[in-house]
C-alpha positions in Angstrom: 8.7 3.1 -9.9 4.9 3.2 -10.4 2.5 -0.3 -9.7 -0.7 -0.8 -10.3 -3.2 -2.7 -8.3 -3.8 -6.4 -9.7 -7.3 -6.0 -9.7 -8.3 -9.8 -10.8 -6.4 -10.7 -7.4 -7.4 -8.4 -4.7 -10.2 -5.3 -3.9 -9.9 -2.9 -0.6 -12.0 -0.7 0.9 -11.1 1.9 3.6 -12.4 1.5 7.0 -11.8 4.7 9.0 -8.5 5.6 8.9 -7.8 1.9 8.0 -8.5 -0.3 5.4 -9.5 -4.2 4.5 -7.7 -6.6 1.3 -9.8 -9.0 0.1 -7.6 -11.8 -2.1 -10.3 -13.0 -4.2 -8.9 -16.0 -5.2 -8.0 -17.3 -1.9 -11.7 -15.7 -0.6 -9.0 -14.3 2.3 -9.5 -10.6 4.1 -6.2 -9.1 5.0 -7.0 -5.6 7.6 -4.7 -3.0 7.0 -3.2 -0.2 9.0 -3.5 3.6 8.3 0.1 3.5 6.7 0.0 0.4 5.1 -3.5 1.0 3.7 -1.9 4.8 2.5 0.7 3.1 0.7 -1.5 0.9 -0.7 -3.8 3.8 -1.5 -1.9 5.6 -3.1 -0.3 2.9 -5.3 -3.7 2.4 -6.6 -3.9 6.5 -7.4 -1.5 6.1 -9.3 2.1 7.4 -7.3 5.2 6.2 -7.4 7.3 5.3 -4.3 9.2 8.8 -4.8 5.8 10.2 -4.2 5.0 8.1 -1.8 7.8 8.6 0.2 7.7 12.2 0.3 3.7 12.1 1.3 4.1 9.9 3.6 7.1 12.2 5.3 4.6 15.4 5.0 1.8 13.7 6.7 3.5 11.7 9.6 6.8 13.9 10.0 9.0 10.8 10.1 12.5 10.5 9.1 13.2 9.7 4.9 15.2 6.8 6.1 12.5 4.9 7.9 10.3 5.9 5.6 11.7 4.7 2.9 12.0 1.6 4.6 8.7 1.1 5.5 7.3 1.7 2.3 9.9 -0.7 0.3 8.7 -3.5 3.0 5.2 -2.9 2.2 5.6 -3.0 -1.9 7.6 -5.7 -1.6 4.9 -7.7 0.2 1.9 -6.5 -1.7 4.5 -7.5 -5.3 5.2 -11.0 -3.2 1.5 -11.8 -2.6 0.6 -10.6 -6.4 -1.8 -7.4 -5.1 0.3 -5.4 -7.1 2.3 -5.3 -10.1 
């Protein structure tokens, strides 16, 4: 499934390898990690979790099973606090 980014809620920037949130309507700054701020990356590029997935696998060599996981945890949360859609 694709998202896009909700972009009258939240902006990011990277920082490094990692990246900041900013929930505008709450004036809040949420730091992200390298993979949550990849996910959340490439959400905004456009990718669907399939494609997430499978980048994600290719760059950090980790098992499709935790990946998966890991990335359904993080969608869900960004769809929960309305960064996504």
């Amino acid at each position: 499934m694709k998202y896009i980014i909700n972009t009258k809620k939240v902006i990011f920037t990277q920082l490094g390898e990692e990246g900041v949130l900013m929930d505008v309507e709450k004036n809040e700054y949420q730091s992200m990690n390298e993979t949550y701020f990849r996910i959340f990356q490439m959400v905004s590029e456009g990718e669907d979790s399939e494609d997430i997935i499978h980048a994600l696998r290719e760059e950090y060599q980790v098992e499709e099973q935790v990946c998966r996981a890991e990335v359904e945890r993080v969608i869900q949360e960004l769809l929960k606090k309305e960064y996504i859609r």
